[in-house]
N, C-alpha and C positions, 0 to 999 in steps of 0.2 A: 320493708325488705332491706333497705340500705340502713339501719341501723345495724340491725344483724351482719349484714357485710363488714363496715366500719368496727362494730366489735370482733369480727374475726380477723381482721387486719391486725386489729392491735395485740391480741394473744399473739397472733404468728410472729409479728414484730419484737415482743416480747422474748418470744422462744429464740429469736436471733439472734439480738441482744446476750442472753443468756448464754448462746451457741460461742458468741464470738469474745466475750468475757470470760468465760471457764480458762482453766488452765491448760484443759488438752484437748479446747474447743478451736478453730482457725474462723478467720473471718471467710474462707473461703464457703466454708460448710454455711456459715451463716446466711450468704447470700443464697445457698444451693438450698437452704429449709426458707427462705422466703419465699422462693418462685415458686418451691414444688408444692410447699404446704399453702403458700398463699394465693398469690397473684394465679397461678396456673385454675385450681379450683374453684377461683372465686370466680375469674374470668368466664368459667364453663356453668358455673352455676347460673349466675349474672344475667347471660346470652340465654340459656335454657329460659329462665323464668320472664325475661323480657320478651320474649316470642308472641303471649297475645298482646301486648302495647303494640308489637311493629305493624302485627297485624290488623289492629285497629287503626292504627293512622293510615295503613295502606288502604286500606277498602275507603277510609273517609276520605281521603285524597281521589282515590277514583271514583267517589257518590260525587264531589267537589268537581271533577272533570268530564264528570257524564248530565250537572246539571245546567254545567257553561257550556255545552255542546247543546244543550236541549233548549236551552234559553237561545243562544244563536239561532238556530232553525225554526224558533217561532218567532223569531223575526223578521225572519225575512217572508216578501208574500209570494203567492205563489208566480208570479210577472218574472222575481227576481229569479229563481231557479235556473238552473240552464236545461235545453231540452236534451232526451233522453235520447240516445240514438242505438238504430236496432241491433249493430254489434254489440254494443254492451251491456245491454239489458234486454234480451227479446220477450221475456214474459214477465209477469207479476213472481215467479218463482225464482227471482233473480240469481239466477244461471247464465253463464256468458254465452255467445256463440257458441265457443270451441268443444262445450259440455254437452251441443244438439242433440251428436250423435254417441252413442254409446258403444266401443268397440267391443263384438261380438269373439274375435282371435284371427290368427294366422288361417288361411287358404292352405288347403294341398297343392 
């Protein structure tokens, strides 16, 4: 993929060159056919195709942070825990208190 990049740089570059050596070519135009024809769609292309790399490091980063978390808590035994108390956890359905009751609506 970065070959293909690298060779479309250097046409555009090329074309710039060209742009700002002609005779009724400005350097200004030059730099305006680098960005637009290069840098700009290379940049969106680049980004587009790089999309499943980011997404594989992110998900390996979070397998990475969910097995240092799991390795933690089999370490420790169950002595070390701290106990549970019935505001914050009143059932195995771990629902807070404040979730007991369920509001039904407004009274006339």
């Amino acid at each position: 993929m970065y070959l293909i990049a690298i060779g479309w740089i250097y046409v555009v570059l090329m074309m710039s060159v060209a742009e700002a050596l002609s005779t009724q070519g400005t350097v200004l135009g030059a730099v305006v056919t680098f960005v637009l024809y290069g840098l700009l769609p290379l940049s969106i292309v680049l980004y587009i195709f790089g999309t499943p790399l980011r997404r594989r490091q992110r998900l390996a980063q979070e397998a990475q942070a969910e097995q240092a978390t799991s390795a933690e808590t089999a370490v420790t035994t169950p002595s070390e825990t701290p106990a549970e108390t019935p505001s914050t956890t009143p059932d195995s359905r771990s629902k807070t208190a404040g979730d007991a009751v369920a509001t039904v609506g407004k009274e006339p």
